[in-house]
C-alpha positions as CSV (number, residue, x, y, z in Angstrom):
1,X,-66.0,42.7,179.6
2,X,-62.8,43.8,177.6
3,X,-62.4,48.0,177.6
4,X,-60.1,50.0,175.3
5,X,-59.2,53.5,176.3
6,X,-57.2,54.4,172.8
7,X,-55.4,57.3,172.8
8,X,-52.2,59.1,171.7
9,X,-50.1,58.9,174.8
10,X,-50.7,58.1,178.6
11,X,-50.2,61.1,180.7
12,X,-50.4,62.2,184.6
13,X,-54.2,63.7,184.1
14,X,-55.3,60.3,183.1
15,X,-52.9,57.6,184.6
16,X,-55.1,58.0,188.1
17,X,-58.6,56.6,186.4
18,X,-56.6,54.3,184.2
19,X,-55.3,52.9,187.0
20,X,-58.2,52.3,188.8
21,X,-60.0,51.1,185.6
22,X,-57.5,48.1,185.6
23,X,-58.3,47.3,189.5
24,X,-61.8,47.5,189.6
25,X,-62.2,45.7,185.7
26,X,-61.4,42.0,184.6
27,X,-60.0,43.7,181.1
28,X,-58.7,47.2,180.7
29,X,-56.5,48.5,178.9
30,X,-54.8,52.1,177.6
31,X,-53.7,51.7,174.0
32,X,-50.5,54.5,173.4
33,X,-50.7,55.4,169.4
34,X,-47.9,57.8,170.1
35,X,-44.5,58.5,171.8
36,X,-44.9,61.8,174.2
37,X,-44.3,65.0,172.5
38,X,-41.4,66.6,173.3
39,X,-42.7,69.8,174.5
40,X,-44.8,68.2,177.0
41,X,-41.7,66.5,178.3
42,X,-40.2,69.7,178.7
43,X,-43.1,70.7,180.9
44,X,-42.5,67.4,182.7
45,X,-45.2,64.9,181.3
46,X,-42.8,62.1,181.1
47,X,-43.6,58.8,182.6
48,X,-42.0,55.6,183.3
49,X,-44.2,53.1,181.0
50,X,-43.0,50.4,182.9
51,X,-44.7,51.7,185.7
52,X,-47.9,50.6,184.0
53,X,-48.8,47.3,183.1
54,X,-52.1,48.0,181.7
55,X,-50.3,50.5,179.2
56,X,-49.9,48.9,175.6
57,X,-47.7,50.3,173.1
58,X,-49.7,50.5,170.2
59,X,-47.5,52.4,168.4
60,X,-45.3,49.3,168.3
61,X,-48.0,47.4,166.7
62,X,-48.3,46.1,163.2
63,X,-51.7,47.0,161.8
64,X,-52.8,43.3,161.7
65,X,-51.8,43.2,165.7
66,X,-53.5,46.3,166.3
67,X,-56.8,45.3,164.7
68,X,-56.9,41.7,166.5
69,X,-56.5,43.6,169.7
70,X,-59.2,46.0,169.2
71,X,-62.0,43.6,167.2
72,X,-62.3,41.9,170.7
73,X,-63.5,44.8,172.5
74,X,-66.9,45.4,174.0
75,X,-66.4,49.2,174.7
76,X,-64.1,51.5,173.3
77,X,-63.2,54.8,175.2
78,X,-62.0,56.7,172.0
79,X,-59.4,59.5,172.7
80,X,-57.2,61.8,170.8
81,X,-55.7,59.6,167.9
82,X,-55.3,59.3,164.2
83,X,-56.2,55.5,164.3
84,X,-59.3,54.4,162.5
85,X,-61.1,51.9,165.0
86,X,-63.5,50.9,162.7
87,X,-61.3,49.7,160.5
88,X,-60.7,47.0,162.6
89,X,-63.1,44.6,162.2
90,X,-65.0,46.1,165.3
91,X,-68.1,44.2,167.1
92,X,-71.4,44.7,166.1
93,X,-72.3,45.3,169.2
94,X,-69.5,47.1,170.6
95,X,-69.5,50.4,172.7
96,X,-67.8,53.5,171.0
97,X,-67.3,56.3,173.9
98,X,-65.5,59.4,172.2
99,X,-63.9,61.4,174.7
100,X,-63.0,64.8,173.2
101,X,-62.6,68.5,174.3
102,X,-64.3,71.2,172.8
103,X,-63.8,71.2,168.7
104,X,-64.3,75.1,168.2
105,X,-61.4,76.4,170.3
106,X,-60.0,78.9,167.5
107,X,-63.1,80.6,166.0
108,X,-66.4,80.3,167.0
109,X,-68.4,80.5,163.1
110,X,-68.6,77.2,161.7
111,X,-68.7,77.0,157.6
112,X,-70.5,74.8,155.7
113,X,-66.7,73.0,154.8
114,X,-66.2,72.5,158.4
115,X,-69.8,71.1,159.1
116,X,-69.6,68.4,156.3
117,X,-65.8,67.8,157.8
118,X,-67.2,66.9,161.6
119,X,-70.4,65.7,160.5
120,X,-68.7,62.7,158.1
121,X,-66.4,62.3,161.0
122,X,-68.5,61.7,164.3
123,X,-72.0,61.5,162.6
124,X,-71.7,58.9,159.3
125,X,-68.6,57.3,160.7
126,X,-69.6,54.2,162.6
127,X,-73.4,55.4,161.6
128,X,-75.6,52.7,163.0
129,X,-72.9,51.8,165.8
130,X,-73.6,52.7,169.7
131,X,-71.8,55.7,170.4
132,X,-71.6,58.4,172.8
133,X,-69.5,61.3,173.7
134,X,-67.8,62.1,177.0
135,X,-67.8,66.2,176.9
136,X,-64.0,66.9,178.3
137,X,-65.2,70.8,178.5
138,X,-68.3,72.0,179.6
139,X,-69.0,73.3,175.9
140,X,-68.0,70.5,174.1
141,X,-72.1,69.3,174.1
142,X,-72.6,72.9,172.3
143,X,-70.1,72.3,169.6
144,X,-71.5,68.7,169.2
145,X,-74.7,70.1,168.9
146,X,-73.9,72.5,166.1
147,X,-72.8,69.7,164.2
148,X,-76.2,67.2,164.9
149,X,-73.7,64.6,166.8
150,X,-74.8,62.8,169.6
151,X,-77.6,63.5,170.5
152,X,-79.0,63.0,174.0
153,X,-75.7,60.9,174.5
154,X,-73.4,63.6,175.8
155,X,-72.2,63.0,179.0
156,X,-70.4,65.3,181.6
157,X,-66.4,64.1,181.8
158,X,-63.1,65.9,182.2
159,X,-59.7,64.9,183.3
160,X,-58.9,63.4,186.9
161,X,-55.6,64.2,187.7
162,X,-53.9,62.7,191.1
163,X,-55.8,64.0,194.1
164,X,-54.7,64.0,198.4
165,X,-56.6,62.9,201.0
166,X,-56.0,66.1,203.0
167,X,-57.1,67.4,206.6
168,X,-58.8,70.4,205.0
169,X,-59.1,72.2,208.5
170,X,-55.6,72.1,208.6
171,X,-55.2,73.3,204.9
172,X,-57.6,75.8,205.6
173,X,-55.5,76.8,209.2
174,X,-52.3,77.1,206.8
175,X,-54.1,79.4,204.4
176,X,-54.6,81.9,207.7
177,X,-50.9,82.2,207.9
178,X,-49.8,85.5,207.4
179,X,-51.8,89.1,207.4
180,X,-51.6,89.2,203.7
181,X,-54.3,86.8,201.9
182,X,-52.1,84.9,199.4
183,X,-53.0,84.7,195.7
184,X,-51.4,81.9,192.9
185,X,-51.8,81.7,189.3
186,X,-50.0,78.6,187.8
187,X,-49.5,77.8,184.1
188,X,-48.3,78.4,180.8
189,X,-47.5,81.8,180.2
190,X,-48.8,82.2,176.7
191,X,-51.5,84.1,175.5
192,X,-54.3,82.7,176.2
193,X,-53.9,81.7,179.8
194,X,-54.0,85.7,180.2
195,X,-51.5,86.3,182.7
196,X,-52.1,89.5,182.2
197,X,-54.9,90.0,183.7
198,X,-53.9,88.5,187.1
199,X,-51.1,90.9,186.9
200,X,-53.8,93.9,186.4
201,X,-55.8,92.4,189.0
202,X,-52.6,93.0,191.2
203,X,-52.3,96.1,190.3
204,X,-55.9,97.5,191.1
205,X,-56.3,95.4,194.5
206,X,-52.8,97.3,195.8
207,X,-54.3,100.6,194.6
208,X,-57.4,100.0,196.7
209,X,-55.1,99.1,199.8
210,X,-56.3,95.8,199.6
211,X,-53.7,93.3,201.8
212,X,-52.4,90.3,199.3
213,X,-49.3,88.9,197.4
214,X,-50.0,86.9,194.1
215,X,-47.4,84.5,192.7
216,X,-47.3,83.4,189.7
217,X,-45.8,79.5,188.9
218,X,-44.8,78.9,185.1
219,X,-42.8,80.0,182.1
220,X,-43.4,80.6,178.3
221,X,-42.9,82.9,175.7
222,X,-44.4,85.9,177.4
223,X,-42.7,85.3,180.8
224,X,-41.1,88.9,179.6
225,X,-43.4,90.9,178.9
226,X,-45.3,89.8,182.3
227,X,-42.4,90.4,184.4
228,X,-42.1,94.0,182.3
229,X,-45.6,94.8,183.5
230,X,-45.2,93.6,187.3
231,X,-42.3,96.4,186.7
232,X,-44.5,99.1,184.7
233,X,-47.2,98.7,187.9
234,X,-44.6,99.1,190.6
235,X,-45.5,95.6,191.6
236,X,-42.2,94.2,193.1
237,X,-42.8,92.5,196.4
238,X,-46.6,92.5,196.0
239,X,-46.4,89.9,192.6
240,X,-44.0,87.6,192.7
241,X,-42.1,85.4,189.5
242,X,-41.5,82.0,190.2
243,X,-40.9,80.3,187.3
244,X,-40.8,76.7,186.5
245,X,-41.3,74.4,190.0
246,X,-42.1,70.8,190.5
247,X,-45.5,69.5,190.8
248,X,-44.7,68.3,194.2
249,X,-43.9,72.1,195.5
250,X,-47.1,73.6,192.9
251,X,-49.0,71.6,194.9
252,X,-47.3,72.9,198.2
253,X,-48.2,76.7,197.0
254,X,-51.5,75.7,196.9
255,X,-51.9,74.1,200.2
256,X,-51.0,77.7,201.5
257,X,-52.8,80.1,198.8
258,X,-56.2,81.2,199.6
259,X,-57.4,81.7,196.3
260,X,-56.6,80.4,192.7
261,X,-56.6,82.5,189.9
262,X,-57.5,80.8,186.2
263,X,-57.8,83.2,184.1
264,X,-57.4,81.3,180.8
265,X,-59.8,81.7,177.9
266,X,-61.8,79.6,175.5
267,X,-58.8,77.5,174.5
268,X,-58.6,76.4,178.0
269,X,-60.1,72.6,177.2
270,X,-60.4,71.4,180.3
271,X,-58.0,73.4,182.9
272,X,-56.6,70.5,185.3
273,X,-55.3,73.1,187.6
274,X,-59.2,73.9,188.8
275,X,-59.1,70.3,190.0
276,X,-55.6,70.6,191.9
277,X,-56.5,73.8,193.5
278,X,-59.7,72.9,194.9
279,X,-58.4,69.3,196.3
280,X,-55.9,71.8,197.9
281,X,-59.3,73.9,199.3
282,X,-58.6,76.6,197.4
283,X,-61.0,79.3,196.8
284,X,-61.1,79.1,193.0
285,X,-61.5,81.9,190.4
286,X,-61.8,80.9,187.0
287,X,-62.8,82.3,184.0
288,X,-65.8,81.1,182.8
289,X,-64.2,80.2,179.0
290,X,-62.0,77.3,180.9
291,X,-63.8,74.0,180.4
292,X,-63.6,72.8,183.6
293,X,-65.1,75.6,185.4
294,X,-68.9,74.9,184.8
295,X,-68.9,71.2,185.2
296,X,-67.1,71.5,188.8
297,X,-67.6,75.4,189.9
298,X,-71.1,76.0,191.6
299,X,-70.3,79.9,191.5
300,X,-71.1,81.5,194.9
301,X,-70.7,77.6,197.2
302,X,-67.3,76.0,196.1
303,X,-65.4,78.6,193.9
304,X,-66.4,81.6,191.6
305,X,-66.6,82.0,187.5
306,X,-66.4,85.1,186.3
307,X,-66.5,86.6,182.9
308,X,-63.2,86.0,181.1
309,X,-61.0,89.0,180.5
310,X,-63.5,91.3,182.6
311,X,-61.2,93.0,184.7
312,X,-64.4,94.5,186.4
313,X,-65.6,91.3,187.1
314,X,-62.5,89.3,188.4
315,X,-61.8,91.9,190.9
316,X,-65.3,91.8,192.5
317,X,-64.6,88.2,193.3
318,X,-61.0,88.5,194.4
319,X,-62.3,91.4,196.6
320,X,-65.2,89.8,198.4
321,X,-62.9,87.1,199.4
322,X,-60.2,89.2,200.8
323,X,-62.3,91.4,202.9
324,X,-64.5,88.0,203.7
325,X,-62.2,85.2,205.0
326,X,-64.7,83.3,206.3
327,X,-66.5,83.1,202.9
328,X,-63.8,82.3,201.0
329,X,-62.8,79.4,203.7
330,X,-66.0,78.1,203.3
331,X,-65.5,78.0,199.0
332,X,-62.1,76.4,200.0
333,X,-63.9,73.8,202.4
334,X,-66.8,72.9,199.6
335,X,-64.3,72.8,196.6
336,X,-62.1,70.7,198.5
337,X,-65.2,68.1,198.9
338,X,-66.7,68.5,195.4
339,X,-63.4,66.7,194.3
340,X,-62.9,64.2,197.0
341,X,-66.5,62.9,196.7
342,X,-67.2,63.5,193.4
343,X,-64.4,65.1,190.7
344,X,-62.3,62.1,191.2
345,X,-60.7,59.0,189.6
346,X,-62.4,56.6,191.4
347,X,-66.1,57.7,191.6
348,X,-64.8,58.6,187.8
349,X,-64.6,54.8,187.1
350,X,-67.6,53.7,189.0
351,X,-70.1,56.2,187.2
352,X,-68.4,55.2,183.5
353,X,-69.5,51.4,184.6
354,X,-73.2,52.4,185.3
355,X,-73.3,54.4,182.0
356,X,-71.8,51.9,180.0
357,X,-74.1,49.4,181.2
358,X,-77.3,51.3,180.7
359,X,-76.2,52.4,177.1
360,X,-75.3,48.5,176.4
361,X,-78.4,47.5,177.6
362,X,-80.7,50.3,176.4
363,X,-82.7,50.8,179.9
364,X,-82.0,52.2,183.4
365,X,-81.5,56.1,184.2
366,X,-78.2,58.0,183.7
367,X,-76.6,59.8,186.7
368,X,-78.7,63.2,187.9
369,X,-75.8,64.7,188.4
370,X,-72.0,65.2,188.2
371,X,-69.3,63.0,186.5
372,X,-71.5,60.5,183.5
373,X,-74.3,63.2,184.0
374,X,-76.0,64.4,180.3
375,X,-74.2,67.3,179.7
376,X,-76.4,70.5,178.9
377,X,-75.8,72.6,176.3
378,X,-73.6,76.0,177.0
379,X,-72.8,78.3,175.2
380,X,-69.3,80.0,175.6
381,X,-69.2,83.6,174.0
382,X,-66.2,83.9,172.3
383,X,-63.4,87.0,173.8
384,X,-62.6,89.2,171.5
């Protein structure tokens, strides 16, 4: 069986299940449509493509190449690219998996313009072809849904960025370091990550006498204003500005931070840092806009979601697991085994098999549960 993951550039949240695609199937390959932005080089995406011997540069490609290559395929794993696959002299009986984030990041009304847009696009497009979308958010089904695509063959998916076999009761003895239970945010800092509302966190916990520090990992355009406000709150020593660090000492942090702050909104499409902090057994917070957090966050047993940009409601969390370090340990313990048993690369590749070969053959049940599971419909509430 010959499968195509096409998309517009290999990077480090999908080179783990790519790579054990190619080792556990006769025929895999990741098609590259495009050369690596160079923002995301800045923010240290780059790759060596030599690394890769599955990786094809499609972008190299003359169209009559790049339609031979994909008209012998028997599933296509359809990503973020401009190319038309069926175009290209496709199969009859081929297997079109679109894998796609949430469309409705900006706004949440959708016009009769943008309807017919998505409609012609994943609904009469290929219309009469197998297809079936993999829902890189948790409310990616809803937006489907709004449009009439796919339906009752949306399945859960995400990104599986390089996990550790840990000891987690050594992790989890390295968290108890210290008096002070240590807090990390880690990102962008831009808008809608919300920094700002880690550093308001801060600022409330200190005024309750609650014991903490809380460092924040990343740059961006309102690195500023946050460290103005860490200023403003008489925050120094408590909050501390790290800027950019390698993902090799992010992941360090983590391996000593009790709890994970994500604080990101509704453009938060998947949120690859929920994954990395709980293979590190951290007790993750997230906000419930990012997409990650209701596919892999069982609120209460491996992490907490909270309502984004609720102060009220961030703080709660943050405050039962300082006062309650056995609790949190116990989140940090369960997160750390949701992603080595199931959030992973590898169980990632077996359950796309088993789906592809019950939606080939049209009988056998779907996974009850977890990565390839039908992915309900949620609705995320837009922030204001």
């Amino acid at each position: 069986m010959r499968i195509v993951f096409i998309s517009n550039y290999l990077n480090h949240h999908q080179i783990p299940f790519c790579r054990e695609m190619s080792r556990i199937c006769d025929d895999f390959s990741f098609f590259q449509t495009e050369k690596m932005t160079e923002e995301r080089i800045r923010l240290g995406w780059k790759i060596d493509e030599r690394e890769y011997p599955f990786l094809v540069d499609a972008s190299a490609l003359s169209e009559r190449e790049m339609k031979d290559r994909l008209s012998g395929a028997d599933v296509i794993i359809y990503g973020d690219t401009g190319v038309d696959i069926y175009g290209c002299g496709l199969k009859k009986d081929v297997l079109v998996l679109y894998y796609r984030e949430r469309m409705f990041k900006k706004q949440s009304r959708v016009g009769i313009l943008r309807f017919i847009k998505y409609y012609c696009r994943y609904v009469l497009r290929g219309f009469g072809r197998n297809k079936a979308l993999l829902c890189a958010s948790a409310y990616a089904s809803y937006d489907f849904e709004r449009i009439a695509a796919f339906g009752g063959r949306r399945f859960k998916w995400g990104y599986f960025p390089e996990i550790f076999d840990e000891d987690v009761d050594a992790l989890l003895a390295k968290k108890r370091e210290g008096e002070a239970m240590r807090l990390l945010w880690v990102g962008r800092i831009i808008d809608w990550k919300r920094t700002k509302d880690a550093v308001s966190l801060a600022a409330r916990l200190r005024d309750e006498g609650l014991d903490f520090s809380l460092d924040i990992i990343g740059t961006g355009e309102l690195e500023g204003d946050i460290a103005e406000k860490i200023s403003e709150y008489g925050l120094a020593g408590k909050v501390n500005m790290l800027g950019s660090l390698p993902q090799a000492e992010v992941r360090e942090y983590m391996r000593r931070a009790s709890v994970l702050l994500v604080t990101s909104d509704h453009n938060e499409g998947w949120g690859a840092v929920v994954n990395e902090g709980m293979n590190s057994a951290c007790a993750v917070v997230s906000s419930h806009g990012v997409g990650a957090a209701p596919f892999m966050i069982q609120s209460g047993k491996n992490g907490v979601i909270y309502e984004c940009a609720n102060i009220d409601s961030m703080y709660a969390a943050v405050k039962e697991c300082i006062l309650d370090r056995e609790y949190t340990e116990s989140l940090g313990r369960a997160a750390y085994l949701t992603v080595k048993e199931v959030w992973n690369a590898e169980n990632a590749a077996v359950q796309l098999l088993r789906l592809v070969d019950v939606l080939r053959q049209g009988k056998g049940d779907f996974a009850s549960e977890g990565v390839c599971s039908p992915a309900e419909v949620i609705k995320n509430d837009w922030i204001k």
